[in-house]
VEXSEMI-303155 format. One record per residue (C-alpha): residue number from 1; x, y, z; residue in three letters. Coordinates in steps of 0.1 Angstrom, whole numbers. Layout:
<martis>
<k=NUM	u=X	v=Y	w=Z	r=ala>
...
</martis>
This chain:
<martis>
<k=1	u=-425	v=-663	w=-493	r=unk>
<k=2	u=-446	v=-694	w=-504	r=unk>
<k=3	u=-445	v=-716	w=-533	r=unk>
<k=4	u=-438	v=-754	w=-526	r=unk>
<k=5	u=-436	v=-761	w=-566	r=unk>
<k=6	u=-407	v=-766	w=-592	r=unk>
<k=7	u=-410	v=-727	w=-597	r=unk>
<k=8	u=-411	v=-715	w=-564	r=unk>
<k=9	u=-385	v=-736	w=-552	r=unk>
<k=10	u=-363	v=-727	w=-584	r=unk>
<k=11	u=-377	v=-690	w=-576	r=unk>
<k=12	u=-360	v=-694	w=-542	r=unk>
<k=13	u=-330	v=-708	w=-553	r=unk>
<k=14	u=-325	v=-679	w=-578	r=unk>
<k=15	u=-323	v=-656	w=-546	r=unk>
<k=16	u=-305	v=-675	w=-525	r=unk>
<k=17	u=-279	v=-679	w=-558	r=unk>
<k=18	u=-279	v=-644	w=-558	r=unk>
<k=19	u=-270	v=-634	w=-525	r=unk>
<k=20	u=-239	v=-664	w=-524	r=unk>
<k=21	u=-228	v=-647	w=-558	r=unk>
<k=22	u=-222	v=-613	w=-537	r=unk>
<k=23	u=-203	v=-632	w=-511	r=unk>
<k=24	u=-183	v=-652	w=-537	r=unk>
<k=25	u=-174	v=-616	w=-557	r=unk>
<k=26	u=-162	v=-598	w=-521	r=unk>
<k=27	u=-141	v=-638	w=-515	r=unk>
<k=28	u=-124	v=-629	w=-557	r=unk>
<k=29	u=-118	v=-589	w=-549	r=unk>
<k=30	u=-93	v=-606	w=-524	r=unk>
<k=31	u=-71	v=-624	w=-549	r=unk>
<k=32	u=-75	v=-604	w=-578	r=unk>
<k=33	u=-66	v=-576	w=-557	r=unk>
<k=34	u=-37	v=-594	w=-540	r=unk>
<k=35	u=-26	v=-608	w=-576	r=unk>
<k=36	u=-20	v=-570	w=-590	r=unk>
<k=37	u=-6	v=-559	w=-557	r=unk>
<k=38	u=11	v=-584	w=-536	r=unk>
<k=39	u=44	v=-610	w=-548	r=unk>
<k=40	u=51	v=-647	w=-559	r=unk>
<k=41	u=34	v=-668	w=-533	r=unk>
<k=42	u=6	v=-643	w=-516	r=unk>
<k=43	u=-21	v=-657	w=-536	r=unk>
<k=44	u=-13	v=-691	w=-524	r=unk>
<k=45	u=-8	v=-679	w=-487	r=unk>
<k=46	u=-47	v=-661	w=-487	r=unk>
<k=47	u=-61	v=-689	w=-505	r=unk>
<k=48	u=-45	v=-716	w=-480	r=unk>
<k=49	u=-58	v=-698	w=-449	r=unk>
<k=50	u=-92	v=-689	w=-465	r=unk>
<k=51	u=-91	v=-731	w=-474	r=unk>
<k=52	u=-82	v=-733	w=-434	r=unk>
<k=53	u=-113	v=-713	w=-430	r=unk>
<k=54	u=-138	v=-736	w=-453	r=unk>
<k=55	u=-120	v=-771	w=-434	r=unk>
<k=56	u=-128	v=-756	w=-399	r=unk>
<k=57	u=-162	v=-743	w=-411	r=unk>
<k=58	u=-167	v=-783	w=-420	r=unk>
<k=59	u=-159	v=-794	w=-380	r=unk>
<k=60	u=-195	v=-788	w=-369	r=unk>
<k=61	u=-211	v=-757	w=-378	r=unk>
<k=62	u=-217	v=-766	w=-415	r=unk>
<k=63	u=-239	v=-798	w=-404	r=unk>
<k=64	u=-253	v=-770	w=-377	r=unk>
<k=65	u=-266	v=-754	w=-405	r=unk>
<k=66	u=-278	v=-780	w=-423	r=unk>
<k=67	u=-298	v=-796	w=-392	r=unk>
<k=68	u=-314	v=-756	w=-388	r=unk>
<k=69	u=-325	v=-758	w=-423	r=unk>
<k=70	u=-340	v=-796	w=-423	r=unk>
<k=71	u=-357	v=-786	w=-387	r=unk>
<k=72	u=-363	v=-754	w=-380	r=unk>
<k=73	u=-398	v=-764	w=-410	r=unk>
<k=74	u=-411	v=-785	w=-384	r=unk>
<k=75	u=-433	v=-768	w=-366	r=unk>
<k=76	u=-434	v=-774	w=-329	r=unk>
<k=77	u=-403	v=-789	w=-328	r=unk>
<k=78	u=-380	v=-760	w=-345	r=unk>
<k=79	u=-383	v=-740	w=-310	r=unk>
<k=80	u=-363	v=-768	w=-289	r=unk>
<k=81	u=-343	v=-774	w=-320	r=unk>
<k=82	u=-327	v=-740	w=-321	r=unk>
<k=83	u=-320	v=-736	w=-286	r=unk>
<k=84	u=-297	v=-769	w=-290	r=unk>
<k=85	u=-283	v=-758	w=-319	r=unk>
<k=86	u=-275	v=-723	w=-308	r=unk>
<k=87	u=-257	v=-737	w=-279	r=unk>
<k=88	u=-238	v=-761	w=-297	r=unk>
<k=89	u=-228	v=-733	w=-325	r=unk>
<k=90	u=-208	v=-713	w=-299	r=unk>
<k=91	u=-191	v=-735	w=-280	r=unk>
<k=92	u=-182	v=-749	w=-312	r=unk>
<k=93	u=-175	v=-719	w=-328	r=unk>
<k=94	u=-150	v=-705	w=-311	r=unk>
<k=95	u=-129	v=-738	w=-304	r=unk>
<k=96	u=-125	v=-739	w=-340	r=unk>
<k=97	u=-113	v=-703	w=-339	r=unk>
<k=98	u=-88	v=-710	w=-315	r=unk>
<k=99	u=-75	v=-740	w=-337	r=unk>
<k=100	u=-70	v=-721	w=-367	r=unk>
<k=101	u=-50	v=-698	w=-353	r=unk>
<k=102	u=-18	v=-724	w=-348	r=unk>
<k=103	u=-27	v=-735	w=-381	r=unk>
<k=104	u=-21	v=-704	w=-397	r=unk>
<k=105	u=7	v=-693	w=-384	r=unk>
<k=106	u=26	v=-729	w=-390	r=unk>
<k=107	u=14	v=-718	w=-425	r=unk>
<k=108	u=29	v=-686	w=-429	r=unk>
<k=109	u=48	v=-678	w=-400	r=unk>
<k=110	u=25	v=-643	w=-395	r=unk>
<k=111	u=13	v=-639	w=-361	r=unk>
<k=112	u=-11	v=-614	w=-375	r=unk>
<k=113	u=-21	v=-633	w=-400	r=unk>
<k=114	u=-25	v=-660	w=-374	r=unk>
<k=115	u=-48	v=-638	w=-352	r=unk>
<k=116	u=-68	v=-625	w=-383	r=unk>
<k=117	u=-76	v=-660	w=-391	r=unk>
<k=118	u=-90	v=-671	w=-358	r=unk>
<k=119	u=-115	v=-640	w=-363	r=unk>
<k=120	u=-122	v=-651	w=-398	r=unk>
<k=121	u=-131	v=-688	w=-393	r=unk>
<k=122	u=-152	v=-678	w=-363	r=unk>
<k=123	u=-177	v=-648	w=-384	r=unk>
<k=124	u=-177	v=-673	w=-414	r=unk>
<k=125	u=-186	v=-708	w=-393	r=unk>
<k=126	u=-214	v=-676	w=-372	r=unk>
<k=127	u=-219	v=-667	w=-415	r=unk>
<k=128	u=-221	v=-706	w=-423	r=unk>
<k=129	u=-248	v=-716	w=-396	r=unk>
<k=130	u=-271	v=-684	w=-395	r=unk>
<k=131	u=-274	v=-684	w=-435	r=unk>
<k=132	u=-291	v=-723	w=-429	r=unk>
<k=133	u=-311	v=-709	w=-399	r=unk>
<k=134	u=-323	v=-684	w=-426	r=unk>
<k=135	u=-332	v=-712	w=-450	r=unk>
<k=136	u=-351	v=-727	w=-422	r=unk>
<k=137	u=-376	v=-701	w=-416	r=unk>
<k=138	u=-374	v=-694	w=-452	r=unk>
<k=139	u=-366	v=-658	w=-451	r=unk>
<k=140	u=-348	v=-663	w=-484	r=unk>
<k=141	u=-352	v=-622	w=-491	r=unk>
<k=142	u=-334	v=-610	w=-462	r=unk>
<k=143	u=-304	v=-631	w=-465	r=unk>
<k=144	u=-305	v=-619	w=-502	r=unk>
<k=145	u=-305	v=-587	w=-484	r=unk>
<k=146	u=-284	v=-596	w=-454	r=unk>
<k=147	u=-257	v=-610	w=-485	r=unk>
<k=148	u=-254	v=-580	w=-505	r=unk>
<k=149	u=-257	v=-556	w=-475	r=unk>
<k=150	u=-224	v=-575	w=-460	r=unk>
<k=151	u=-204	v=-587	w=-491	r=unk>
<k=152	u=-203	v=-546	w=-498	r=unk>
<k=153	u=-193	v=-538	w=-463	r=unk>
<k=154	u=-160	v=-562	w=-468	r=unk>
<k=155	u=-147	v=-549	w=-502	r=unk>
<k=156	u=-149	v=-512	w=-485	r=unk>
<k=157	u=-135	v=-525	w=-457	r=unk>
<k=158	u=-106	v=-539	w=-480	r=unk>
<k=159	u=-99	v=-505	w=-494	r=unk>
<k=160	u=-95	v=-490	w=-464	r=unk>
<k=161	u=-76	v=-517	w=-452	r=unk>
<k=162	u=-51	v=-510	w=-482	r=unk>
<k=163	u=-55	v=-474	w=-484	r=unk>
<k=164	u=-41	v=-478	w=-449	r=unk>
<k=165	u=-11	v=-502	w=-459	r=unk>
<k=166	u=-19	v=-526	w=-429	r=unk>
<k=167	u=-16	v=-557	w=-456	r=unk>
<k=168	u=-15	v=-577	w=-423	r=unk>
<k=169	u=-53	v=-576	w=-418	r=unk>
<k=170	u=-60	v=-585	w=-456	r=unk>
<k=171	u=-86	v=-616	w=-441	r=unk>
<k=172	u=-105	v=-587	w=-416	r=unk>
<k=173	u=-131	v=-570	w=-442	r=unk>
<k=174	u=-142	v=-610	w=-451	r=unk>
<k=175	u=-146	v=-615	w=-410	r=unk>
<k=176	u=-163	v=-584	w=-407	r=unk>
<k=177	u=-186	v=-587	w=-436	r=unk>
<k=178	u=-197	v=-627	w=-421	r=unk>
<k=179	u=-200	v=-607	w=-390	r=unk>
<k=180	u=-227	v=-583	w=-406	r=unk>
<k=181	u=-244	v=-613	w=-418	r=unk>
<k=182	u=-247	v=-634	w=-388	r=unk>
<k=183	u=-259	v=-607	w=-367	r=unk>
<k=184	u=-288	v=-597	w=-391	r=unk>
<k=185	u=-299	v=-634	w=-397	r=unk>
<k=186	u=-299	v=-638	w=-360	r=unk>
<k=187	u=-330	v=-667	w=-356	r=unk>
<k=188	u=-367	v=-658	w=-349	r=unk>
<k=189	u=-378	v=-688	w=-338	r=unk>
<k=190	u=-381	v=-687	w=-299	r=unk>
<k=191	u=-360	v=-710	w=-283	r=unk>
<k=192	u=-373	v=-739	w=-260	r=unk>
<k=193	u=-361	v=-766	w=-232	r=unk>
<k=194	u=-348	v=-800	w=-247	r=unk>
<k=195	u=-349	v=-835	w=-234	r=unk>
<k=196	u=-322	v=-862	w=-234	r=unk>
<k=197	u=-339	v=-877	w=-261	r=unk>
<k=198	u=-345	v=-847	w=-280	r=unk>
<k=199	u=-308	v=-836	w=-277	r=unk>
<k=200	u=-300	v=-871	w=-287	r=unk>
<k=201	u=-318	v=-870	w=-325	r=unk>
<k=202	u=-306	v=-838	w=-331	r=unk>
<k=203	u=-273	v=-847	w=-323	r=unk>
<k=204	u=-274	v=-879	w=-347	r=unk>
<k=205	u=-284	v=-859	w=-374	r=unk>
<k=206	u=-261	v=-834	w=-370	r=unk>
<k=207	u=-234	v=-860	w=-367	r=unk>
<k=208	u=-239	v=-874	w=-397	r=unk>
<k=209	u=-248	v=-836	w=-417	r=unk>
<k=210	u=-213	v=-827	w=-399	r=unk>
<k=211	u=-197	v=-863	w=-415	r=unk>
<k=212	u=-216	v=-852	w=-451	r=unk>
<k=213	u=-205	v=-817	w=-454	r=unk>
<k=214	u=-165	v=-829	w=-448	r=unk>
<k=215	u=-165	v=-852	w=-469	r=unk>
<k=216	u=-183	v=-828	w=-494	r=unk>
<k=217	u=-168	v=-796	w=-486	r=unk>
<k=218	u=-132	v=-811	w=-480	r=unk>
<k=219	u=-122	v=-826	w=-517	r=unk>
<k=220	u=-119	v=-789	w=-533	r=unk>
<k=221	u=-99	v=-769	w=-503	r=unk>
<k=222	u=-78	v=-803	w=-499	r=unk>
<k=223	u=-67	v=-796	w=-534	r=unk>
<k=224	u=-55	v=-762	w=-531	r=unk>
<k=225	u=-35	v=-778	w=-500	r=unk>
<k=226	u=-23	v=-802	w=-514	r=unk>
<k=227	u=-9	v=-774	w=-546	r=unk>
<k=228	u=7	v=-755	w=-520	r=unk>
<k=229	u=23	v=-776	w=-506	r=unk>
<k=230	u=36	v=-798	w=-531	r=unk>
<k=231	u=45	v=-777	w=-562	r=unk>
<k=232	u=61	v=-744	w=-569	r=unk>
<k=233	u=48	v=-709	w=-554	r=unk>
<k=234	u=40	v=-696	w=-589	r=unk>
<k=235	u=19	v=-729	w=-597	r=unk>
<k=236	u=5	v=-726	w=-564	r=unk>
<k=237	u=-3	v=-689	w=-573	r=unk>
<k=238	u=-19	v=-704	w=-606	r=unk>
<k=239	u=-41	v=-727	w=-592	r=unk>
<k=240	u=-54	v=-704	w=-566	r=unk>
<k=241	u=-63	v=-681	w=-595	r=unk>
<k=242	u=-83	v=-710	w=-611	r=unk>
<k=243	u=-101	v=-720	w=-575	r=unk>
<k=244	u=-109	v=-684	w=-570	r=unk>
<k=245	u=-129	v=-688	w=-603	r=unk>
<k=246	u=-139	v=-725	w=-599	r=unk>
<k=247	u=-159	v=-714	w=-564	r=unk>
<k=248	u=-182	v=-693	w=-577	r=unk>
<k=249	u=-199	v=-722	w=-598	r=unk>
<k=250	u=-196	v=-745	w=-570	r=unk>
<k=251	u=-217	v=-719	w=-546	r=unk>
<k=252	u=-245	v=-722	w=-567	r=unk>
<k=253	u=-249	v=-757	w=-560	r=unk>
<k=254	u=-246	v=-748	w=-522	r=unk>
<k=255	u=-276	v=-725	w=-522	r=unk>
<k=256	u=-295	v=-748	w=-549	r=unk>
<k=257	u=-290	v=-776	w=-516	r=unk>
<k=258	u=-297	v=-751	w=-487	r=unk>
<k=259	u=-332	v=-743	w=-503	r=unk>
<k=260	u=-340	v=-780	w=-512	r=unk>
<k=261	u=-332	v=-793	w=-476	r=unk>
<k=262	u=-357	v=-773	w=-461	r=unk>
<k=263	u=-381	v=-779	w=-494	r=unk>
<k=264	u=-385	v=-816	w=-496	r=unk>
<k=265	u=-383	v=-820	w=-458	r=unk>
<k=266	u=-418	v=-803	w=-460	r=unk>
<k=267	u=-427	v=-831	w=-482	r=unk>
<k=268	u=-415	v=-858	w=-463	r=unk>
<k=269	u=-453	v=-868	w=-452	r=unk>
<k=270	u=-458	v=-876	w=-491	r=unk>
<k=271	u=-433	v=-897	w=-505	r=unk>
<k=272	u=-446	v=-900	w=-534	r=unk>
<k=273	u=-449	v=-865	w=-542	r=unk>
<k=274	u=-415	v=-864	w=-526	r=unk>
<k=275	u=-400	v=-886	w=-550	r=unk>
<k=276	u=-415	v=-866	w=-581	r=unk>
<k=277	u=-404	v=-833	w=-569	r=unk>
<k=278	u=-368	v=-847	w=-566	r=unk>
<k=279	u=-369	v=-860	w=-599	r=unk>
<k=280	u=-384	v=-829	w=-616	r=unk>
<k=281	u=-359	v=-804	w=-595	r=unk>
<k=282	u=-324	v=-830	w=-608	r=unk>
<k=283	u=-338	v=-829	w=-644	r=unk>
<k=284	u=-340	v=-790	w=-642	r=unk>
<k=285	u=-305	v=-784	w=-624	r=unk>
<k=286	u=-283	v=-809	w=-641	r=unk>
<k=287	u=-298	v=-792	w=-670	r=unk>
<k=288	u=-288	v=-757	w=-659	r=unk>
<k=289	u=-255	v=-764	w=-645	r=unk>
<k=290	u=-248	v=-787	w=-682	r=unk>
<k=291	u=-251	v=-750	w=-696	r=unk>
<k=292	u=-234	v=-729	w=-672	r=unk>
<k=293	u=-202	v=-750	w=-665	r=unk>
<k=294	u=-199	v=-756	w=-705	r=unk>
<k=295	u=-199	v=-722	w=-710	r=unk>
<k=296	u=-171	v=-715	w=-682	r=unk>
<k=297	u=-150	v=-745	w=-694	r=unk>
<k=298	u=-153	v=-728	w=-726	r=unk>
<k=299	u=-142	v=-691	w=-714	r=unk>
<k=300	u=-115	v=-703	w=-691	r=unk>
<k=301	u=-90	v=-686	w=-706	r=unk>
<k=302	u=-108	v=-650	w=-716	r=unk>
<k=303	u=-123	v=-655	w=-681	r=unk>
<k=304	u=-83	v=-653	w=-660	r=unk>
<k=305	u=-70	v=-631	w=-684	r=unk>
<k=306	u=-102	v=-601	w=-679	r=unk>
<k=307	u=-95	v=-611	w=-641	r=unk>
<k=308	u=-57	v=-620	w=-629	r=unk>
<k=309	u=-20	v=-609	w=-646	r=unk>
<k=310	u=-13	v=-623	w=-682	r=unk>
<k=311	u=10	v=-653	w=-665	r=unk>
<k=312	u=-26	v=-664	w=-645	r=unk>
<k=313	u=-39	v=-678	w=-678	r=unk>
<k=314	u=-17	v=-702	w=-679	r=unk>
<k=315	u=-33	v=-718	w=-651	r=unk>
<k=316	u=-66	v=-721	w=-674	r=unk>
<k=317	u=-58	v=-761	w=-677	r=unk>
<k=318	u=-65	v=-765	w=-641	r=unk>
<k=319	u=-97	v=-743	w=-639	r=unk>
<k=320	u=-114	v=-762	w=-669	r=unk>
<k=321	u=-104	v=-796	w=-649	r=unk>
<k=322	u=-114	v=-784	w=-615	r=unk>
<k=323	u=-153	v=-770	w=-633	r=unk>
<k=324	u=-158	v=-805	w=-646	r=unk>
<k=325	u=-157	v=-826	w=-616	r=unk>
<k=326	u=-170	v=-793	w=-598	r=unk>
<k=327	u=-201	v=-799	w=-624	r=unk>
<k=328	u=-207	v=-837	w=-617	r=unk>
<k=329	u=-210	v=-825	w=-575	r=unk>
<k=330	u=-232	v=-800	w=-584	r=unk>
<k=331	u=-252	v=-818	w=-610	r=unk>
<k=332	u=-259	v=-839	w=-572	r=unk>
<k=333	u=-276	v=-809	w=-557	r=unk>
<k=334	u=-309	v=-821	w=-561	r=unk>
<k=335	u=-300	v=-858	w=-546	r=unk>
<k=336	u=-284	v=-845	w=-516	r=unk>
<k=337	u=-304	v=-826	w=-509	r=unk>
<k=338	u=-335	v=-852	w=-512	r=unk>
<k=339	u=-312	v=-880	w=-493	r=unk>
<k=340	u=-309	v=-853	w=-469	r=unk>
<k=341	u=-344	v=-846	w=-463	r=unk>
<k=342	u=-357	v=-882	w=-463	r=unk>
<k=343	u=-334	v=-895	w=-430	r=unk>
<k=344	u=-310	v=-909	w=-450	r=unk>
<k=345	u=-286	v=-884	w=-445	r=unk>
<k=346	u=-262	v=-909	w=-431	r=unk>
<k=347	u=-254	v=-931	w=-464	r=unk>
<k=348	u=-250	v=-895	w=-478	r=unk>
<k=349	u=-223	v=-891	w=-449	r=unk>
<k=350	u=-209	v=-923	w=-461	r=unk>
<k=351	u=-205	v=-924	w=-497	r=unk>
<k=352	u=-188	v=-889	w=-497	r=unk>
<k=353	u=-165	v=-903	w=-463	r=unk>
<k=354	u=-152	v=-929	w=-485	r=unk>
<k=355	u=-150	v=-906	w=-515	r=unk>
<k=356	u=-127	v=-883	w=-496	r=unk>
<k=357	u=-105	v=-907	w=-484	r=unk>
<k=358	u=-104	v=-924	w=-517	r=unk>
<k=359	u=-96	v=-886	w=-534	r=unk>
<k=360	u=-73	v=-879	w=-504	r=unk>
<k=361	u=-54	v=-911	w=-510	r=unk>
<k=362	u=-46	v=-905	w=-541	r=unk>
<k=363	u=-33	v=-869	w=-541	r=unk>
<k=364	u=-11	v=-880	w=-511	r=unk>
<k=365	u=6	v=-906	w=-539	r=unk>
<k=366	u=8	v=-886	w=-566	r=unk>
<k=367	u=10	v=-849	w=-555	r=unk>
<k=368	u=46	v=-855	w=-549	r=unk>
<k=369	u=54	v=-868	w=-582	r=unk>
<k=370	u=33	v=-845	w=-602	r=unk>
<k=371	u=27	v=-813	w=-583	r=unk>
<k=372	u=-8	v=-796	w=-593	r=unk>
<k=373	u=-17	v=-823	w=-616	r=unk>
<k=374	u=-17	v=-854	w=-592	r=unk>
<k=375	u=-37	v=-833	w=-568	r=unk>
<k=376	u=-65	v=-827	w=-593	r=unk>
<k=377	u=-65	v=-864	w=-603	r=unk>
<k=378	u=-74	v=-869	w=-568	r=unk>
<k=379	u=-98	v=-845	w=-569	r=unk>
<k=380	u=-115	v=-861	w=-600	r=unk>
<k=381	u=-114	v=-899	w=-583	r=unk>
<k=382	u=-130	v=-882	w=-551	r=unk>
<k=383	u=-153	v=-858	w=-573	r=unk>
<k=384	u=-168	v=-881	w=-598	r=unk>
<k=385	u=-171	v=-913	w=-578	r=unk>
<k=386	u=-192	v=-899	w=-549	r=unk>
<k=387	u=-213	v=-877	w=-570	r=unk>
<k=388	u=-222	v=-911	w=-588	r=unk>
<k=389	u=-230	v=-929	w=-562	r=unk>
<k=390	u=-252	v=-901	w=-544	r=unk>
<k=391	u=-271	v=-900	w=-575	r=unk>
<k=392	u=-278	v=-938	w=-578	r=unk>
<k=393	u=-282	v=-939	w=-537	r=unk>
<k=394	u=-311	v=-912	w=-541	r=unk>
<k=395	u=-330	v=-930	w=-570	r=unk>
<k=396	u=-330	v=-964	w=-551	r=unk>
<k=397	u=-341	v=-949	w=-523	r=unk>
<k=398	u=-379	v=-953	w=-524	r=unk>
<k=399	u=-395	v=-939	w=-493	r=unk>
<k=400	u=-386	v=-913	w=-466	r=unk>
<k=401	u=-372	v=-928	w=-432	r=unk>
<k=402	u=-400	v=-919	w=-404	r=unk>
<k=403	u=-390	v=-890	w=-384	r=unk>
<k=404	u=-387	v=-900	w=-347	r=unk>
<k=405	u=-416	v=-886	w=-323	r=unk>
<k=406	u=-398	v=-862	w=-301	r=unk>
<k=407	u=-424	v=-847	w=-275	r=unk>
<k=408	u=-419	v=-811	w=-260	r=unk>
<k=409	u=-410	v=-811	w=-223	r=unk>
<k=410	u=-445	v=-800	w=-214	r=unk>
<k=411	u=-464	v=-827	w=-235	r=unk>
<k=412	u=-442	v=-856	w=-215	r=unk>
<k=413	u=-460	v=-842	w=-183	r=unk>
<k=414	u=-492	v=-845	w=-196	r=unk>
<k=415	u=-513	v=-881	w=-187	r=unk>
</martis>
């Protein structure tokens, strides 16, 4: 696919929106499905472990991803790129899965749960990396394809699953579904020997991608933590409903940033075109997402009640809250992305470091006194106050930091 203008990068986007929104259908089918057919406090349980799954995801191969997508463009130096990052994906990969199987069960005292959990975070952290890898090589079709193709093997999975009453094995069809995915975006670019030095840039950037996507990615599942564990299983139940629905919008913010990383990196030669484009791409977004969040905000209620039980409307307060600060970090897509890109990905680790702790701090105070409530004023502190400052960051930043010279093995040989 080509096009390196506002169209052809919105063009992409629009695919790579539309695969996410088959993977974030298959995540609802799980809690709508669960809300008609489980009890008080199941909705809660799957939406803490699947929140266990998104922290874990966070640990390493998130910024994985994100270092596949802002390297794997660069010519020569994307075939020793992805042999370091394979390397680095498995062995991180499976530690993870090993931790979130404690995790899980100190959650709900399942052993099976705890054991479907460790095979769930390790397809979706294989899901998380490959679909950036994809990015990279910008073969945005076939993980459109590799989306849809997956997202409906899970829900048929799930029906067998409770055809067969094993209600145990609820998170399987998701890990086998990120499975599917993984193994079909497996990358094409041939892998290469690294230097020390090589190793050593990759592993700063990733460091501070890794830093970035925590901090990013860990306001919204701290939240639902946070719920669970601090106000009643029906609330709980009520919020998880309104996350469930919240995501969605969030994703397309995610694959807006996976296609820009890769988009302005090409650019980073030009800063001045580089600059333009960023500007040109955050007036379109913020202009889309203004729309599509105002509309949701506005449907909140018709939206739970087409999806969830009656008594999951009630919890339409807390989506509509959630969807606003959810719209001021997506209406950022655009400067992460471009802060990102440019080498300056480590004040974007920063600001959203200090906006998680900030958020953090705050439900930790008042999540105890006010349940759901305190948790999403955290959220909003967190939310609103790094998106700000990423978007002020990204317009006084001027010029893209050089990228370091990193010669192949063979060209250090050479005279």
């Amino acid at each position: 696919m080509s096009g390196g203008g506002t169209a052809g990068v919105l063009s992409r986007a629009a695919l790579t929106t539309g695969g996410m929104a088959a993977q974030g259908i298959a995540r609802l089918l799980y809690t709508i499905v669960i809300a008609h057919l489980a009890g008080a406090g199941a909705v809660g349980d799957t939406s803490a472990l699947l929140s266990v799954m998104v922290y874990l995801s966070l640990m390493l191969p998130a910024g994985l991803g994100i270092g596949a997508s802002r390297y794997l463009p660069l010519g020569d130096f994307s075939a020793v790129a992805i042999g370091v990052l394979n390397r680095w994906f498995w062995v991180s990969s499976i530690v993870l899965a090993l931790v979130a199987a404690p995790i899980a069960f100190l959650l709900t005292k399942d052993p099976g749960a705890a054991i479907s959990c460790a095979i769930l975070t390790w397809s979706y952290n294989a899901y998380v990396y490959t679909r950036g890898v994809l990015m990279g090589e910008d073969r945005i079709l076939r993980s459109l394809i590799a989306d849809v193709g997956s997202s409906l093997l899970a829900i048929t999975a799930l029906v067998a699953v409770l055809l067969a009453g094993a209600h145990w094995a609820l998170l399987l069809p998701l890990a086998v579904g990120y499975a599917v995915f993984a193994f079909f975006a497996r990358p094409r670019t041939e892998a290469l020997p690294s230097t020390p030095e090589q190793r050593a840039v990759l592993a700063r950037f990733v460091r501070d991608a890794t830093v970035g996507a925590l901090a990013t990615g860990g306001l919204l599942p701290a939240t639902m933590v946070f719920v669970r564990a601090f106000d009643t299983p029906l609330q709980a139940d009520l919020f998880a409903a309104a996350l469930s629905l919240a995501t969605p919008a969030n994703m397309i913010s995610q694959a807006l940033n996976q296609v820009l990383i890769p988009h302005f990196a090409k650019l980073h030669l030009d800063p001045a075109v580089m600059r333009q484009s960023h500007r040109r791409l955050m007036l379109a977004t913020t202009a889309a997402f203004l729309v599509i969040f105002a509309a949701i905000i506005a449907l909140s209620p018709f939206i739970l009640s087409i999806f969830y039980p009656q008594k999951f409307v009630d919890g339409a307060g807390a989506m509509q809250a959630l969807l606003v600060v959810v719209f001021f970090i997506s209406a950022t897509c655009a400067s992460a992305a471009y802060l990102v890109s440019a080498g300056r990905q480590k004040a974007f680790a920063m600001i959203w470091l200090v906006a998680l702790v900030a958020g953090t701090a705050v439900m930790a105070v008042f999540s105890p006194l006010y349940g759901m409530w305190g948790a999403l004023l955290g959220f909003a502190v967190g939310g609103v106050g790094g998106s700000v400052a990423v978007v002020v960051t990204a317009f006084l930043t001027t010029a893209p930091a050089p990228i370091s010279p990193v010669l192949t093995p063979l060209e250090r040989e050479e005279p």
